[in-house]
C-alpha positions as CSV (number, residue, x, y, z in Angstrom):
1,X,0.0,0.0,0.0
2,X,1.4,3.7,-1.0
3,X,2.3,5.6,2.5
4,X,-0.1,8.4,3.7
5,X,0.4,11.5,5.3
6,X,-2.0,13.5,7.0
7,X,-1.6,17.1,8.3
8,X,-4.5,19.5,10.7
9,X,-3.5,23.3,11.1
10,X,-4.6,24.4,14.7
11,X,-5.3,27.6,15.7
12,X,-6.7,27.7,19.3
13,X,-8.9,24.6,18.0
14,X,-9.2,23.1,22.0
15,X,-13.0,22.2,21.4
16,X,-12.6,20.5,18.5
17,X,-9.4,18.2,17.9
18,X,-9.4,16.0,20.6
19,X,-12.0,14.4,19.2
20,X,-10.5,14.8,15.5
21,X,-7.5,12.7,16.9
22,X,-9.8,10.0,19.2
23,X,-11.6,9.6,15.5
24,X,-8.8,9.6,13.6
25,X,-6.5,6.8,15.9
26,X,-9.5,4.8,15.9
27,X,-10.0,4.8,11.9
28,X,-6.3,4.7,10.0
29,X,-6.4,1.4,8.4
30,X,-3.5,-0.5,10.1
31,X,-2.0,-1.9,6.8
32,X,-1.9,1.8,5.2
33,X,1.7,3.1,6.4
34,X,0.6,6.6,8.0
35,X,2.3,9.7,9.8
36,X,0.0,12.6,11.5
37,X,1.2,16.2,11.8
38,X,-0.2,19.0,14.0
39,X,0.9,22.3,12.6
40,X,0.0,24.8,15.7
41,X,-0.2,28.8,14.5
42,X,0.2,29.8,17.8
43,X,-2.5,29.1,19.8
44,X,-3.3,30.7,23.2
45,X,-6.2,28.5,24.7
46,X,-5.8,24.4,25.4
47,X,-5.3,23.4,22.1
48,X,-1.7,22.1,23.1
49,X,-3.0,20.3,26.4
50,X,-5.6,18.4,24.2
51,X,-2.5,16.6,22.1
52,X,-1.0,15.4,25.2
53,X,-2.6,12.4,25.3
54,X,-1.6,11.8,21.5
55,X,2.1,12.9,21.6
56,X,3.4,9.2,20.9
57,X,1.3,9.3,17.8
58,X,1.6,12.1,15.9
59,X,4.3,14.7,15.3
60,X,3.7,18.6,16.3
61,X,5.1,21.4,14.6
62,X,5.3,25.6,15.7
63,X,4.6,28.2,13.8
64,X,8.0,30.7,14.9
65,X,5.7,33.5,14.0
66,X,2.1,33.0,15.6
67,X,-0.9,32.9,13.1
68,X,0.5,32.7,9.5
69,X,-2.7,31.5,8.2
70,X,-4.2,28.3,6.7
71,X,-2.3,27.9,3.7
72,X,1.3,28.5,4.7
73,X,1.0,26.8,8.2
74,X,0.4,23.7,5.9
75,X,3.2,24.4,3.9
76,X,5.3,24.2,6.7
77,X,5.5,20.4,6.7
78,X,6.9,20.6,2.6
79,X,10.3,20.1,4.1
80,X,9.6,16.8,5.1
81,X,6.8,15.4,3.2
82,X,7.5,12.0,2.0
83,X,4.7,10.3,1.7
84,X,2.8,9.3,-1.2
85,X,-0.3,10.7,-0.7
86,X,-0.9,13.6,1.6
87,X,-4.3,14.2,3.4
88,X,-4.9,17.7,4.1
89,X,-7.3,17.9,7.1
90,X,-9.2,20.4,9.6
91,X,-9.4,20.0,13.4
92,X,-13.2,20.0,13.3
93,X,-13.3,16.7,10.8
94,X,-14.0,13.2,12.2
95,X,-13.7,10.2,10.8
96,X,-16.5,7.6,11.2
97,X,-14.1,4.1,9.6
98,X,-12.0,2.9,8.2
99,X,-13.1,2.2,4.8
100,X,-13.5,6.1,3.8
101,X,-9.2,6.3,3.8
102,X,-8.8,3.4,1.8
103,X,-11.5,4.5,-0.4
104,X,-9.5,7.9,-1.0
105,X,-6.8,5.8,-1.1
106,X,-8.0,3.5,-3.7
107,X,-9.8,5.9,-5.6
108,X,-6.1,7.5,-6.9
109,X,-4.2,4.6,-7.2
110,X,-7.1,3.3,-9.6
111,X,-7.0,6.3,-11.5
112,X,-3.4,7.8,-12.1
113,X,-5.1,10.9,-14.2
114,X,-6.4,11.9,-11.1
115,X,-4.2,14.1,-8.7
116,X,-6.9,14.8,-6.1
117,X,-9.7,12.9,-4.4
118,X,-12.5,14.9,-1.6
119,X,-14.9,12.7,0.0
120,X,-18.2,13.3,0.8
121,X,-18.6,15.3,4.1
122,X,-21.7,15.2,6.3
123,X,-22.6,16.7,9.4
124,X,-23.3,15.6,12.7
125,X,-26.8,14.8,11.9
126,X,-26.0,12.5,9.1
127,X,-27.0,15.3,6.2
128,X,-24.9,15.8,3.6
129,X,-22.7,19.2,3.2
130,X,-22.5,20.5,-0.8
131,X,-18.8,21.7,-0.7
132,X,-17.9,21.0,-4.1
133,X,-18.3,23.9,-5.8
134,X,-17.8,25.5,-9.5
135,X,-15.3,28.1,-9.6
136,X,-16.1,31.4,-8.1
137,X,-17.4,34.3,-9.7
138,X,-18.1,37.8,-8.6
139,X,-22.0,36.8,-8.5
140,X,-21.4,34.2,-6.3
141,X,-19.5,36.2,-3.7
142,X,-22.2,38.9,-3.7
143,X,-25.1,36.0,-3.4
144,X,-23.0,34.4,-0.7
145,X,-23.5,37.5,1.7
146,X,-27.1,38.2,1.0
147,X,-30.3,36.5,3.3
148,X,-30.6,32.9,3.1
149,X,-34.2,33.5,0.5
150,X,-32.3,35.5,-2.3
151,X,-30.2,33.8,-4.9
152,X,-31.2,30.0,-3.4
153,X,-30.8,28.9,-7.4
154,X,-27.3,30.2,-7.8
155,X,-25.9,29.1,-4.2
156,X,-27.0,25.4,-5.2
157,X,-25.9,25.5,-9.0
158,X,-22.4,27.3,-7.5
159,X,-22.6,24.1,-5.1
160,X,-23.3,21.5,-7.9
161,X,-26.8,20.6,-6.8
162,X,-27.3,19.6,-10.0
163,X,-25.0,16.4,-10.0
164,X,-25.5,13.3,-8.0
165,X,-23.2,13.4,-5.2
166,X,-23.6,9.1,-4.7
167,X,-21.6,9.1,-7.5
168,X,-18.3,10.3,-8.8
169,X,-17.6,13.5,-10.4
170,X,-15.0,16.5,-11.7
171,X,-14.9,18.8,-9.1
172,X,-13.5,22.7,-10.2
173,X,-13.6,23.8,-6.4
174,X,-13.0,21.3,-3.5
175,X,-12.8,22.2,-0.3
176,X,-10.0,22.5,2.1
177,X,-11.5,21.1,4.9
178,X,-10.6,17.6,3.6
179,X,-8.3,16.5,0.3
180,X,-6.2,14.0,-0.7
181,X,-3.9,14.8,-2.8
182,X,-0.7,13.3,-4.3
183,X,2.3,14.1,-2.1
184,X,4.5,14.5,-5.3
185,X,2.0,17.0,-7.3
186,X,1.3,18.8,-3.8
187,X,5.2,19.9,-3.6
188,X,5.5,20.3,-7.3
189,X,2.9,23.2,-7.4
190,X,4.5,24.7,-4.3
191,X,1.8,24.0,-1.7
192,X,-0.7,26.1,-0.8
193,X,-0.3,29.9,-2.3
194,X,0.8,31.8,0.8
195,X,-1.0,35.0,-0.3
196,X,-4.1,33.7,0.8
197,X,-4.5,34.3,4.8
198,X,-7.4,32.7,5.0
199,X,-10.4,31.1,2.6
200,X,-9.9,31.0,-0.9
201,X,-6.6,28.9,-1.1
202,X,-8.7,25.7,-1.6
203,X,-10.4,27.4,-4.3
204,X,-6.6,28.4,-6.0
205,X,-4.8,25.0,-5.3
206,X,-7.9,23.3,-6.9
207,X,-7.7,25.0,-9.8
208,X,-3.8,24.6,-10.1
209,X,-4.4,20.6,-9.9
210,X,-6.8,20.8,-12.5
211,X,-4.7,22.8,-14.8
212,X,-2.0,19.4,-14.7
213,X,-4.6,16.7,-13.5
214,X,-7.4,16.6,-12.3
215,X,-9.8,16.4,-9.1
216,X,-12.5,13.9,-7.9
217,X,-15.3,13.8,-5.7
218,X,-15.2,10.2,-4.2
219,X,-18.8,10.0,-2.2
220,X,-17.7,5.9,-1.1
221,X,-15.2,8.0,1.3
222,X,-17.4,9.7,4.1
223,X,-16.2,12.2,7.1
224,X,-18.1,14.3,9.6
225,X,-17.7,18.1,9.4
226,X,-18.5,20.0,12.5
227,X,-19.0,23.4,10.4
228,X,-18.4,26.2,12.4
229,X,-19.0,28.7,9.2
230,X,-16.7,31.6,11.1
231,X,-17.3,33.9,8.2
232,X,-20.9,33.6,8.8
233,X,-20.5,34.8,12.7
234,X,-17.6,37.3,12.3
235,X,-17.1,40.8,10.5
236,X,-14.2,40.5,10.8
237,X,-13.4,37.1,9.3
238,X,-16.7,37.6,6.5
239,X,-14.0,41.0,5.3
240,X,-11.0,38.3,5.5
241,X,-13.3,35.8,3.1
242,X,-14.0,38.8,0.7
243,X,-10.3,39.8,0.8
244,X,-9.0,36.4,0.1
245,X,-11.4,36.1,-2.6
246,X,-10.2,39.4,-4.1
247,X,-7.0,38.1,-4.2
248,X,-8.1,35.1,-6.4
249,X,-9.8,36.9,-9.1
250,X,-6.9,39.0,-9.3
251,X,-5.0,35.8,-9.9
252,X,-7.3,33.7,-12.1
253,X,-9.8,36.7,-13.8
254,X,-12.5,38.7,-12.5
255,X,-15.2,36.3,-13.7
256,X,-19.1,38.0,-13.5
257,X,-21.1,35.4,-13.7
């Protein structure tokens, strides 16, 4: 079997990852070689207290600066990334067996076009979450930010309502809260663009894999997302969202509609 990786950024994350890591231990397939990684951005409640009990199984890096965001607290681990497939993973994802990793797992060594896999993500209620997306335009940022009973059509057609999600499909936008993605293509696009502090750098390194490969929804892998929608709650992180997303039309186009 090819080795795995996987890697959570943390960033004062105390309510959430000890139960990422119980679920986690519990589901790794024992005959897929694997290595976790905590990258902590510098976090100031009990995050680090919550690892203890894990220490002997996983491996914890620092951010030496504090908070230097989602994308280039995962690059951190490029250094040292050996694996052959790297899982890129949030501290408020659990996983519910075993047979969702090797799914992932089998789904890219079945199909060698294919550079990276998402699973389907549900929440704690068993309902399923519709985070693949098409690429973003300028409409959908502006529907994203209006009441939840304008623009209902474009949020699900921006969120592929319109394919099955029990079966397999392209995917222009995964999301960062879970990928799979092959270790070698990972550090041959440079990881995550570091421009990005927050939101939007799933959106770019998806679009970079599909410009060389290609990326797949795999619905026979399944994980539980405990959403916590921050940009929902927060002006301040809603003006990060709209900033980071600035940034990637800058990058890729200012597409309308």
């Amino acid at each position: 079997m090819p080795s795995l990786s996987i890697a959570i950024v943390t960033y004062n994350s105390e309510k959430t990852i000890g139960r990422t890591l119980a679920s986690l231990f519990a589901n790794i397939p024992q005959d897929i070689p694997c290595h976790v990684t905590i990258i902590d951005n510098g976090s100031t409640d009990g995050t680090l207290a919550s690892l203890e009990p894990y220490q002997n199984q996983l491996r914890l890096l620092h951010s030496q600066k504090g908070n230097i965001g989602f994308g280039a607290a995962h690059n951190l681990i490029m250094p040292e990334l050996n694996s052959d497939i790297h899982i890129i993973m949030n501290p408020d994802i659990n996983a519910i067996d075993r047979q969702s990793f090797t799914a992932l797992v089998d789904y890219l060594l079945k199909h060698q076009e294919v550079g990276m896999v998402v699973p389907r993500i549900i929440d704690e209620n068993g309902s399923i979450q519709y985070l693949c997306r098409r690429d973003p335009t300028l409409f959908d940022l502006f529907s994203r930010v209006m009441p939840e009973p304008f623009f209902r059509k474009r949020r699900s057609y921006h969120e592929m309502k319109d394919h099955d999600y029990t079966t397999s499909f392209r995917v222009p936008f995964a999301s960062g809260c879970l990928m799979a993605i092959r270790s070698e293509l990972f550090k041959r696009l440079g990881g995550f663009d570091e421009r990005y502090f927050l939101y939007a750098e799933d959106a770019d390194l998806s679009r970079q894999v599909n410009q060389v490969s290609t990326v797949m929804y795999v619905p026979d892998a399944v994980f539980c997302h405990v959403w916590q929608r921050s940009s929902y709650k927060s002006s301040r992180m809603a003006w990060i969202h709209i900033r980071s997303l600035m940034k990637y039309f800058s990058k890729w186009g200012w597409a309308i509609k």
